[in-house]
Structures are given as structure tokens and as C-alpha cells.
C-alpha positions, 0 to 999 in steps of 0.5 A: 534826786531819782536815786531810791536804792540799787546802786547797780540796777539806778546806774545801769537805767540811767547809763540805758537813757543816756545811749538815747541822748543825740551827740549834742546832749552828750556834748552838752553833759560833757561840756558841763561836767568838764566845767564843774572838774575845773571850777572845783579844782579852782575852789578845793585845789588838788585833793577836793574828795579827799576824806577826813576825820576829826579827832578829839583834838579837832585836828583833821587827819587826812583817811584817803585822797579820794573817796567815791561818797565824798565825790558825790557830796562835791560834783552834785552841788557844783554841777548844779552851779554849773548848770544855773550858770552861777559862781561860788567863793567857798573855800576848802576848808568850809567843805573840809568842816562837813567832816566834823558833822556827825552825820555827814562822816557818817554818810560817807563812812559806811553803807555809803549806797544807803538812800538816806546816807546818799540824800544826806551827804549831798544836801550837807554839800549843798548847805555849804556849797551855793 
């Protein structure tokens, strides 16, 4: 949500507050980020930021197993499920349908840093991810 451009200049801030944190906030974060990889891998299985495109025939070919931008539009929404505690029953192919929407592949495919491309494929992840 802070995010509003510079990928280097927003991470490095951010890595800059997290040296601040006590060892139990970074317990905390670490604790809830292992919990978001392993409710992930149990709902998407072994490839869950892998890339798809949808050809003319509506058949998904897989691009790569693991995309940076697709990681982004999965981690945000189930760390947030994490954090309020929540589960979810969504199913891969439900995410892997993101792929057929215009602008989700679109932020995902290039200028991935661009605010809005950012902004656009974790809300998409949010739609169907909650």
C-alpha cells in the first residue's frame, strides 16, 4: 500500500525500518511469513508463482515456474489471511484464471515495478484470493 514508485529507494527504506524492529517483531514477521508459504503450498501446491498465458484456444501454457510479479499477487493476499487469522478454500486454477484478465497479465508481463501494474495485480489477487 506505501509502495509509490523506486522499487530500490521503497525496499531499501523499508529494509532501513526493519533493523529498528526487536527479535520479537522479526519473530513475529517470521513466524507469519512461514505460515502464509505453507498455507500457500497447501492451497496452490508446487508451483504457486508460476506464469501462465492463455492462448486463442484458451489453454494455459505454462511461461516460467516462478515469476517475482506473480509472487507479489499471491504472498500480499495470503499474508493478510494470515495476519486476521483467516482461512481460505480457493484453488489454483481460480488464481491461475487471473491469467485470462487483460490487465492482470499485463501486470505481470512487463514494466512490473510501475505503481499501478503493482496496485493492479494484488488487488486482482485479493478479488480471488479472501
Amino acid at each position: 500500500k506505501k509502495y509509490s514508485g523506486g522499487i530500490k529507494h521503497f525496499l531499501t527504506d523499508e529494509m532501513k525500518k526493519f533493523n529498528d524492529f526487536s527479535t520479537e517483531e522479526i519473530g513475529i514477521l517470521k513466524g507469519n511469513f512461514l505460515k502464509t508459504i505453507v498455507l500457500i503450498n497447501k492451497q496452490f501446491g508446487d508451483m504457486p508463482f508460476a506464469k501462465y498465458r492463455v492462448n486463442e484456444n484458451g489453454e494455459y501454457k505454462r511461461m516460467s515456474t516462478f515469476n517475482v510479479a506473480v509472487f507479489d499477487a499471491v504472498v500480499v493476499p495470503f499474508y493478510n489471511l494470515v495476519v486476521q487469522d483467516k482461512n481460505t478454500n480457493v484453488s489454483y486454477n481460480e488464481f491461475k484464471a487471473l491469467f485470462a484478465n487483460v490487465e492482470f497479465f499485463s501486470s505481470v508481463e512487463t514494466s512490473t515495478n510501475d505503481v499501478t501494474k503493482v496496485k493492479t495485480r494484488i488487488n486482482k489477487g485479493f478479488e480471488v484470493i479472501k
